[in-house]
Structure formats: structure tokens, C-alpha cells
N, C-alpha and C positions, 0 to 999 in steps of 0.2 A: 417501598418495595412495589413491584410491579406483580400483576395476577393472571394465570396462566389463562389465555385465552385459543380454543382450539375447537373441533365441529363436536366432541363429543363431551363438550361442559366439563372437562374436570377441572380443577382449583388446585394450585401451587402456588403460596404468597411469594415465591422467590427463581418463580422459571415462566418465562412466555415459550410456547410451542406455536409452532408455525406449521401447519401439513399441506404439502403439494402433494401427495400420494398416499395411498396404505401405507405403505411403506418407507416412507422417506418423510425424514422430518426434520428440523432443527430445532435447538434446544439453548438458552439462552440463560446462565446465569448472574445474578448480579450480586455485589454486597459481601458475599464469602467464597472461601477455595483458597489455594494454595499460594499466591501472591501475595503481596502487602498494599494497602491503602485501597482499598475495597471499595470503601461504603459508598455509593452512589454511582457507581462503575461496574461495568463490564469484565466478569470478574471467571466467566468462561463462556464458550461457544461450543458445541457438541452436535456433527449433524452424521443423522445415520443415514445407508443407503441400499438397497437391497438389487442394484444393478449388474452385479457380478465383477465390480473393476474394484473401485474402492468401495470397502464397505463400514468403513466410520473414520470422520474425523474430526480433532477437535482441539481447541484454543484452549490455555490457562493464559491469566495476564497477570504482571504486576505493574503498578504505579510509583514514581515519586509521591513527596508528600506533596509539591506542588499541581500534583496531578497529570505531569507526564509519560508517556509510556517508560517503566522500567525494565519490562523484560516480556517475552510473548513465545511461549513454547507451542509451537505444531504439531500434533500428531498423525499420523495418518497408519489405516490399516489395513491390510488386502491379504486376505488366505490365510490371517494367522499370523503374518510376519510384520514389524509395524516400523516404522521410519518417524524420528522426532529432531527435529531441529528450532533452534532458538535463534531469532533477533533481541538483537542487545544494544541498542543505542546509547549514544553520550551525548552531552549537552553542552554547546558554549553558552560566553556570559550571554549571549539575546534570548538563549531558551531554544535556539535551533539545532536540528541535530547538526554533530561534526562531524561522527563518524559512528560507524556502527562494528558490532559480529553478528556475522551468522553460521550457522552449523551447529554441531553436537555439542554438549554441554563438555566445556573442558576443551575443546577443538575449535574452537569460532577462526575464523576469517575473517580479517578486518579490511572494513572497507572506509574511504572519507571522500565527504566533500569539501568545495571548496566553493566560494561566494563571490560577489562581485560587493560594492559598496552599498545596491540595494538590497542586500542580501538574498538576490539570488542565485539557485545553483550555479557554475560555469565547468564544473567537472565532477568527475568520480573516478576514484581510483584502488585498485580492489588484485589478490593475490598477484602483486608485482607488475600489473597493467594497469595503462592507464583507460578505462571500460568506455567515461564517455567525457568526451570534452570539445572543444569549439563552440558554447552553448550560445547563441547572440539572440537577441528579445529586439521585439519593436519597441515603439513611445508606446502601447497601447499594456505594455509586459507580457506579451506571447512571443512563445519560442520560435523565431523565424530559421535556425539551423542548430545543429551538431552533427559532432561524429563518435560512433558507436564500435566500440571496439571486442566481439566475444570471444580473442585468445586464436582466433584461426590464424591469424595474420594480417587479414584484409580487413580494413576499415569500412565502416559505412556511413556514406556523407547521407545526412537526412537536410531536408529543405523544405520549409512551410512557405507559402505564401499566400495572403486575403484578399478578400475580394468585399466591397461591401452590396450584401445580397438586396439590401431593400432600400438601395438608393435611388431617387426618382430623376435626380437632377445631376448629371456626371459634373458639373461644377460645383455643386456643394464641398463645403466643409468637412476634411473626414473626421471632423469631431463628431461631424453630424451619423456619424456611419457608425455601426458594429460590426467591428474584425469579425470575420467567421473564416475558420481554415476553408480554405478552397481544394488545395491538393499538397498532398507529400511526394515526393520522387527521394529516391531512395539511389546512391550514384555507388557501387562497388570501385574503390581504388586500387 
């Protein structure tokens, strides 16, 4: 169990408090609460806020017993009225997610990907759209494009391309280089 550490010394064997403000703070459970397979996890998350927009919100988690996220309900609150949604992922045999819900308990929306042979993503596909696909990776495994789709109609072509920033010798090896994104352009079709 972890011990509440915070500017005004109080002690809790089972919450760390973090204070950026008088009034704002987060609050961090582990071990017990509403979920299953607790013990050495992350077992809620509670941050309040005193800004006038949202003023509290907060995580419950559950786990598999191998330790994967089994479920993670959202709260959120503002003026009294509160909004709660849940992710809910599934698992294939590698342990990767395949697909998920999200939304109100009893209402989920399901979403899936799908992989390449390295088991990378290459798509997503979610209330009868398909949201994002064309995913292509360099030899280095960054995403050098996709396209993004959020239900308007028009697609959006995304495009990475690197540069290696601390190369001394333009003939070097680009084994010898570290990818760094250089720039996205962003093409409406």
C-alpha cells in the first residue's frame, strides 16, 4: 500500500493526494473499490475542481485476473448533473485488444481493430464507419500515414514524415539516426 503524501502531512495507508491548488486536487486509490482483482492496482482515480466548468471527476477500474484492464467507468460532474460512461475492452489470443464498448452501462458502442502481422493497428471501425484506416509504419515502426474519418463525410488524409535532427554526416546510415516527426499535413478529401 502506498501513503498519502501531500503539503499538509496527513496519512492515508491507501490514497496518495497530489495538490496543484487549495482547491483542486487528485486522489488516487489502490487495492479496493468497486472492481475485481484490485490488489496492487489502480483501483480508482477522483480529481476535484473548484473552476466553475467541471467540478469533480473520477475513475473506478476493473482488471482480469491476468491483469488486463476489464472495465473503467468515467464520471464526470458539473452543476449537479453528472455524465458516466464505460470502456470495455476484449482481448485476443496475443492479449491485444480487438475491440472494445463504450458508452452508458447497457448501451456500449462497439468499436474494433484490426492488425497487420506485426500486430499493428491498420484500422478502426466504430458505429457503422470505418473511423480510421490506411495506417502505413516505416522499418523504424512509426506511423508514416492514415486516414481519419469522424461521420461528416470527408476523410482526413494524415501524413508523417522524419527527418534525422542530429545527423552530422548526410551520408551516414539511417540506422545511425533517430526518427523524430518532422511535420503532419493534414489533406481534406
Amino acid at each position: 500500500m502506498l501513503e498519502l503524501i501531500n503539503s499538509s502531512g496527513h496519512s492515508d495507508p491507501s490514497y496518495i493526494v497530489n495538490t496543484k491548488q487549495a482547491c483542486q486536487e487528485v486522489i488516487t486509490g489502490y487495492d479496493s473499490g468497486a472492481g475485481a482483482n484490485l490488489a496492487g492496482r489502480v483501483a480508482s482515480v477522483t480529481a476535484k475542481q473548484c473552476d466553475g466548468n467541471i467540478t469533480s471527476y473520477s475513475e473506478v477500474y476493473s482488471y482480469e485476473t491476468w491483469g488486463a484492464l476489464n472495465w473503467r467507468d468515467s464520471k464526470w460532474t458539473r452543476s449537479g448533473s453528472t455524465l458516466v460512461r464505460r470502456v470495455d475492452p476484449n482481448y485476443n489470443t496475443m492479449g491485444i485488444v480487438s475491440d472494445f464498448g463504450y458508452g452508458t452501462t447497457g448501451s456500449l458502442y462497439s468499436y474494433t481493430y484490426a492488425y497487420d502481422n506485426a500486430w499493428r493497428p491498420v484500422s478502426m471501425t466504430g458505429e457503422s464507419l470505418t473511423l480510421v484506416s490506411g495506417v502505413s509504419y516505416n522499418a523504424a515502426g512509426a506511423i508514416t500515414a492514415f486516414s481519419r474519418n469522424d461521420g461528416s463525410g470527408t476523410a482526413v488524409n494524415n501524413s508523417y514524415t522524419f527527418n534525422c535532427m542530429r545527423m552530422t554526416n548526410p551520408r551516414a546510415s539511417m540506422a545511425l539516426c533517430v526518427l523524430r516527426p518532422l511535420r503532419l499535413s493534414s489533406v481534406w478529401v
